[in-house]
MIZARO-540197 format. One record per residue (C-alpha): residue in three letters; x, y, z. Coordinates in pm, whole numbers, plus 32768, in hexadecimal, padded with zeros to 4 digits. Layout:
// residues N
+-----+------+-------+------+
|  aa | east | north |   up |
+-----+------+-------+------+
| ALA |    X |     Y |    Z |
...
+-----+------+-------+------+
This chain:
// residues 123
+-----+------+-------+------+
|  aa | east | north |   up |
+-----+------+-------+------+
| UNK | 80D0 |  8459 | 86DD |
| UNK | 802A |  84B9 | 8575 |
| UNK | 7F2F |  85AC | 858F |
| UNK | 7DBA |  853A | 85A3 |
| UNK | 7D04 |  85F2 | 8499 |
| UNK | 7E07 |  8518 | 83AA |
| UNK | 7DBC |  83E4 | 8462 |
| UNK | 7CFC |  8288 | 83B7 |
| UNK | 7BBE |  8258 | 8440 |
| UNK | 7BDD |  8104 | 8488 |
| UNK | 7CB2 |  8000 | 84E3 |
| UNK | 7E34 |  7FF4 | 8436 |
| UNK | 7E77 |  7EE3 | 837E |
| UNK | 7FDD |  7F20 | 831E |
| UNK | 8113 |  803C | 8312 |
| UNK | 8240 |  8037 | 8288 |
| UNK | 8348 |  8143 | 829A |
| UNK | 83EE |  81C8 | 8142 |
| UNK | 850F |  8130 | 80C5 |
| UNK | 85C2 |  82A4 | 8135 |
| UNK | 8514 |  82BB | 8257 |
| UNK | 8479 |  83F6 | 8225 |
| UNK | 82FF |  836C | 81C1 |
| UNK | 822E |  827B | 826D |
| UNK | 811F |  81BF | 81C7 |
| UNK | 7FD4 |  812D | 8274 |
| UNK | 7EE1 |  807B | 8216 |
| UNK | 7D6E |  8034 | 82BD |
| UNK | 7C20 |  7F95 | 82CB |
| UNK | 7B73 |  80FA | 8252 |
| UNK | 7C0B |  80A9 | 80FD |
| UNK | 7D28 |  816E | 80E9 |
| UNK | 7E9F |  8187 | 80D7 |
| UNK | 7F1C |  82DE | 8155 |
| UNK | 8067 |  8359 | 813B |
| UNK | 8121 |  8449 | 824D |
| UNK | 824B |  851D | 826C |
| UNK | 8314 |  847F | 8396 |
| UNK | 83AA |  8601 | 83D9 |
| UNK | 8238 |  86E6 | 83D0 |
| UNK | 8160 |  8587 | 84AA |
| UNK | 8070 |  85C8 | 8386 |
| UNK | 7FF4 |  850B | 8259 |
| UNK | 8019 |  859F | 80FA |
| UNK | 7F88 |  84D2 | 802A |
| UNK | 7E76 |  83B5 | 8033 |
| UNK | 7DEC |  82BB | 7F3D |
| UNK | 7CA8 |  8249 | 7F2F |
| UNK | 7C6A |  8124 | 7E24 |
| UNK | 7C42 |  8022 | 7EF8 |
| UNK | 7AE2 |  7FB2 | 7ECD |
| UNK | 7B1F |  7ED5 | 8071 |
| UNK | 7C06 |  7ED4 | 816C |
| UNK | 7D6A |  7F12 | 8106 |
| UNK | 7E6C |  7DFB | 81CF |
| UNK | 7FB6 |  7E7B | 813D |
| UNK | 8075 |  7F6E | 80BA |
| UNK | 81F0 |  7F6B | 803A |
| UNK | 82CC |  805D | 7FDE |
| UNK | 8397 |  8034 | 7E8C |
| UNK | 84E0 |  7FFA | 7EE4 |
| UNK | 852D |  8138 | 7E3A |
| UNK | 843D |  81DB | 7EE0 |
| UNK | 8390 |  8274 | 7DCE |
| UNK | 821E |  8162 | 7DF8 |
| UNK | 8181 |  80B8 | 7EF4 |
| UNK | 80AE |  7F8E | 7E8F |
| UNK | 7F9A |  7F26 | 7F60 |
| UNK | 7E94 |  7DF8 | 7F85 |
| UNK | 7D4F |  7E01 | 800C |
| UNK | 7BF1 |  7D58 | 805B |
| UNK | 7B9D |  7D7A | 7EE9 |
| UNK | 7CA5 |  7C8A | 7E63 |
| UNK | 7D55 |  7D8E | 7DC7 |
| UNK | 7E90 |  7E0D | 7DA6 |
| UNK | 7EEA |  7F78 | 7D73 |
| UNK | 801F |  803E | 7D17 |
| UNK | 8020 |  81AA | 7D49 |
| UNK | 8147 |  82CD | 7CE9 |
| UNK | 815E |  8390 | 7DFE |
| UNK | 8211 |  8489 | 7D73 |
| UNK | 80F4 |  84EC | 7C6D |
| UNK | 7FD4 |  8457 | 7D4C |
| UNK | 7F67 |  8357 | 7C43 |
| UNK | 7EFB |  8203 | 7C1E |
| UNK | 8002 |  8158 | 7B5E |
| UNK | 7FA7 |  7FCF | 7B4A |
| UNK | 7E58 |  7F0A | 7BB9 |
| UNK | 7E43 |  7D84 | 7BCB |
| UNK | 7D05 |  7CD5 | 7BF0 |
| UNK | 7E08 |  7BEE | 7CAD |
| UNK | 7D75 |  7AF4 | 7D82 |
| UNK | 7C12 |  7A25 | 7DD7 |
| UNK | 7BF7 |  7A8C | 7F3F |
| UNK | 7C8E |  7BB7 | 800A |
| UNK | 7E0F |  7C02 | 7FB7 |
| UNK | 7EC4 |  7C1D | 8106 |
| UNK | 802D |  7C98 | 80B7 |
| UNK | 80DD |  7D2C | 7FC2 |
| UNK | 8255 |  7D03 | 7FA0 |
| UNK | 8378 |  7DB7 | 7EAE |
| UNK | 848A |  7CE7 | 7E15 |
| UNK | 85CF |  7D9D | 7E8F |
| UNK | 8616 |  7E0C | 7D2E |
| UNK | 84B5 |  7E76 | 7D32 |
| UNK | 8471 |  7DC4 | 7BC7 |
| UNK | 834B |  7CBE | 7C70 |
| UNK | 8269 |  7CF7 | 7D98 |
| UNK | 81E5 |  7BA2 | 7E3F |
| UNK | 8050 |  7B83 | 7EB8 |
| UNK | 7FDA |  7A96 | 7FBB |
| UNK | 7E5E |  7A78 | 7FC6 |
| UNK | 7D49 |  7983 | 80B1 |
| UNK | 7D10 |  78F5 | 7F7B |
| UNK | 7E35 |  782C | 7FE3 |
| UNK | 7F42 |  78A1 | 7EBB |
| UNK | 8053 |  797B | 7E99 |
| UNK | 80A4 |  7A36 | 7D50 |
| UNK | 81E6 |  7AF9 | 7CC8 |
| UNK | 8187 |  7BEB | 7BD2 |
| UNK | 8287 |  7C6E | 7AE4 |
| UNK | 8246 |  7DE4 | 7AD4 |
| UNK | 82EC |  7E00 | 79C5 |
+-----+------+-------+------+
């Protein structure tokens, strides 16, 4: 069990663990994707750009990013390693409910209630 004081303060939407196991991603209806170290039960970083509920979150396959879609119809991209916000699409007309990485981690595919699905080339 994770300790509380690093918990989401409302219901979880998604998790996905890292592509090395070590890392676990989450994401929530309080807006945010938090990250945690597997080993310590603790979260080490969060990201908070979400402007609604966040309904996925995806791990690069190299582990490096997670990408994330929320409430807002957005989809985010962060680093984890330097904490930053690395991509934004103003992606869909209605909430985005997953997020998926191509296994050579090139495209990521959105799936929104605005009834489409959209592959992104991130390059």
């Amino acid at each position: 069990m994770f300790s509380i004081p690093d918990a989401h303060n409302n219901w979880i939407n998604s998790a996905q663990f890292s592509p090395d196991t070590r890392l676990i991603a989450s994401a929530a209806d309080d807006k945010l994707v938090k990250i945690w170290d597997v080993t310590t039960k603790s979260c080490t970083k969060f990201f908070d750009d979400h402007d609604g509920q966040v309904n996925s979150v995806k791990f690069h396959p190299d582990g490096t990013c997670v990408a994330s879609g929320g409430n807002d119809n957005k989809i985010k991209i962060w680093d984890i390693r330097s904490h930053r916000l690395i991509q934004h699409y103003d992606a869909h007309n209605d909430n985005v409910n997953d997020v998926s990485f191509h296994a050579n981690g090139r495209y990521l595919l959105s799936a929104s209630s605005d009834s489409t699905i959209k592959v992104w080339d991130l390059r």
